[in-house]
C-alpha positions as CSV (number, residue, x, y, z in Angstrom):
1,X,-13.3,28.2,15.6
2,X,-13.3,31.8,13.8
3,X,-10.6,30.4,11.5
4,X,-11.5,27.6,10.0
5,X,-12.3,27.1,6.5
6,X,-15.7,25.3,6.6
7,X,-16.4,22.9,3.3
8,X,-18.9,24.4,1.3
9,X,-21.7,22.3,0.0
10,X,-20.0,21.3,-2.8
11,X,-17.1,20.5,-1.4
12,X,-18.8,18.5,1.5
13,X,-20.2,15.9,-1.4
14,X,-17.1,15.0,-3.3
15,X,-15.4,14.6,0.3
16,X,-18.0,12.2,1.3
17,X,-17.8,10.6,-2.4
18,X,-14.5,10.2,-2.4
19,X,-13.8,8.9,1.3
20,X,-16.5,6.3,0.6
21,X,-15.2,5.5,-3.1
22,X,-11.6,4.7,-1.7
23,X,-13.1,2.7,1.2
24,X,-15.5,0.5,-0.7
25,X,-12.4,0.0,-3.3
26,X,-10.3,-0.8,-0.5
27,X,-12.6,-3.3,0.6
28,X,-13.2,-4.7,-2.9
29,X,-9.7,-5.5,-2.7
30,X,-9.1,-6.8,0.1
31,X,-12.2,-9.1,-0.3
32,X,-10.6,-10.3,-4.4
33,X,-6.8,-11.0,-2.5
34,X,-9.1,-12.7,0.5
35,X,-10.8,-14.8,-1.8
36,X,-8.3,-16.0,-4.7
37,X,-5.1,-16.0,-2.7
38,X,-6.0,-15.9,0.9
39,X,-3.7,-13.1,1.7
40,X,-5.4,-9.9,3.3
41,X,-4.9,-6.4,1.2
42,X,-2.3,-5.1,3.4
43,X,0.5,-8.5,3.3
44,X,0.3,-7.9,-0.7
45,X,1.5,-4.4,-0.1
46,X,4.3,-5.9,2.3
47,X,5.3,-7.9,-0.4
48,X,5.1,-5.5,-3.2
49,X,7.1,-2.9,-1.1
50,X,10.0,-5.9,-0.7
51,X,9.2,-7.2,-4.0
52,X,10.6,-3.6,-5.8
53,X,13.4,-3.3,-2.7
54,X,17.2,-3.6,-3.8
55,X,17.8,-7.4,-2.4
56,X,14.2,-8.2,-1.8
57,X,14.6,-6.4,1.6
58,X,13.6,-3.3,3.7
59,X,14.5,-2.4,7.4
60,X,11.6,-2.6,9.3
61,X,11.4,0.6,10.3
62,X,11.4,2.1,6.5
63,X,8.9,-0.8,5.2
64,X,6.7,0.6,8.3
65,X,7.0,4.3,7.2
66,X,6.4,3.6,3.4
67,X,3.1,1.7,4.5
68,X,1.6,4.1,6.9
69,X,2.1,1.6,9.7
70,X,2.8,1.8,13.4
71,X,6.2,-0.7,14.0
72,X,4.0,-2.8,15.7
73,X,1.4,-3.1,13.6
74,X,4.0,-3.9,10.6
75,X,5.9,-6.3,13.2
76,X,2.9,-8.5,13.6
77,X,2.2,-8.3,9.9
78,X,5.3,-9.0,9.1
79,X,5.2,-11.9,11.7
80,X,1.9,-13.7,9.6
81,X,4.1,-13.5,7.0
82,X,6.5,-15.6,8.4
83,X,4.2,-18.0,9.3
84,X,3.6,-18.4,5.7
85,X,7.2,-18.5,4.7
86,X,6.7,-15.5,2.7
87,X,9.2,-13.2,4.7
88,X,12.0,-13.5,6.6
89,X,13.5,-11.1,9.4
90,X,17.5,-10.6,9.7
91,X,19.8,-8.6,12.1
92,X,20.4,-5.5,10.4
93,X,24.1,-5.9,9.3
94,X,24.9,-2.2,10.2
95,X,22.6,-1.4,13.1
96,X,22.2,-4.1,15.2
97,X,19.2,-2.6,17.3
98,X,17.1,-2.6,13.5
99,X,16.2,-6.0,11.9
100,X,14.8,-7.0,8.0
101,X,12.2,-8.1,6.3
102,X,13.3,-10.2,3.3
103,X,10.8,-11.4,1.1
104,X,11.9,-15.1,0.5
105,X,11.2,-16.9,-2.5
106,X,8.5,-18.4,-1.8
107,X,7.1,-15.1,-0.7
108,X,7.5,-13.9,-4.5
109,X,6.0,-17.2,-5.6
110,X,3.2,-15.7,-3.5
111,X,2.8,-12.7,-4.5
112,X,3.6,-13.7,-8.3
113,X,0.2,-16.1,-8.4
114,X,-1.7,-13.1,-6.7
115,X,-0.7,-10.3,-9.0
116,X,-2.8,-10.8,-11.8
117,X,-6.0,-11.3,-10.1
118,X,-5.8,-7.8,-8.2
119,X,-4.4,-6.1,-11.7
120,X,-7.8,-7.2,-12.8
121,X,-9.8,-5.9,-9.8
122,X,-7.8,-3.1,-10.1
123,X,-8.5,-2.1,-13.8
124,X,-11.8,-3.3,-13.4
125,X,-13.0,-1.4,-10.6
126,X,-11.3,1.6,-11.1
127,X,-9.6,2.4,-14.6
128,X,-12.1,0.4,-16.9
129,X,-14.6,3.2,-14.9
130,X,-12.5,6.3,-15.9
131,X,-12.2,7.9,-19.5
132,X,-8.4,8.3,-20.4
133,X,-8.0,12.1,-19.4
134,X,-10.0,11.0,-16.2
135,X,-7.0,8.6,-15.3
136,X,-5.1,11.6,-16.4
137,X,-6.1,13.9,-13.9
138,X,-6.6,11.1,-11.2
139,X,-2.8,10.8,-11.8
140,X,-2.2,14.3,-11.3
141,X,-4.4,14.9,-8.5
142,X,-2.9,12.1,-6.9
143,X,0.8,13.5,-6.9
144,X,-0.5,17.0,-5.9
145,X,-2.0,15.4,-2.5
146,X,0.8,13.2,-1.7
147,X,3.2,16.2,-2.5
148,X,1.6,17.9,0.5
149,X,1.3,14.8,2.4
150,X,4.6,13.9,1.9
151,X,7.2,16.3,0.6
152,X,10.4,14.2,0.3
153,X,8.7,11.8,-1.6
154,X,9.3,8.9,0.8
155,X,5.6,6.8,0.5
156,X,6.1,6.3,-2.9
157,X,10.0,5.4,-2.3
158,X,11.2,8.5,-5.5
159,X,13.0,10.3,-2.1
């Protein structure tokens, strides 16, 4: 392809740094929720998208867009979770074809005992690295992707 803008050298590296760096923290967190809560990386960010919902609850359909996740994928999620008590699906009281997820109680209980474990895998893997203006710009350079990724600020639930 004439047109395309080939990554220069440079560019190549911190694109291979940084695709490796977010998987390997990914990982790392996902191993820390695993271990200390036995609750995989993705059902924490279930429930801390429910946990920050008015009522504790999310159409399905929304919770599935905010996480990047096929419906399906987020049904059978969401369907572990119930398992564990930790979420609950409703009819939809204004659409009856959509359904909940409601994080129960116990569900928060849940997420409550696993919150500061991952804070500390968090801010030990990541900002304990970083020098102040380094989280800084990580903060800003964050925004700047996710503005083009997602203009109407939906992922991050400020639309």
């Amino acid at each position: 392809m004439a047109d395309t803008r080939w990554l220069s050298d440079g560019e190549q590296e911190i694109w291979r740094a940084f695709v490796t760096m977010l998987s390997a923290l990914n990982d790392q967190l996902d191993r820390q929720l695993q271990r200390d809560s036995t609750m995989p990386y993705t059902y924490y960010e279930i429930l801390v998208v429910l946990s920050h919902a008015p009522g504790r609850q999310m159409r399905m359909s929304e919770l599935a867009g905010l996480r990047g996740s096929s419906r399906s994928r987020l049904s059978h999620a969401v369907s572990r979770l119930e398992e564990a008590g930790w979420v609950e699906r409703r009819e939809c009281p204004t659409d009856k074809r959509g359904s909940l997820a409601v994080l129960t109680d116990t569900g928060f209980a849940a997420l409550a005992a696993a919150a500061p474990g991952h804070v500390t895998e968090v801010r030990e893997k990541l900002f304990d690295r970083l020098t102040p203006e380094q989280v800084r710009v990580l903060g800003e350079i964050s925004v700047a992707v996710l503005d083009g990724l997602d203009p109407d600020r939906l992922l991050l639930g400020r639309g």
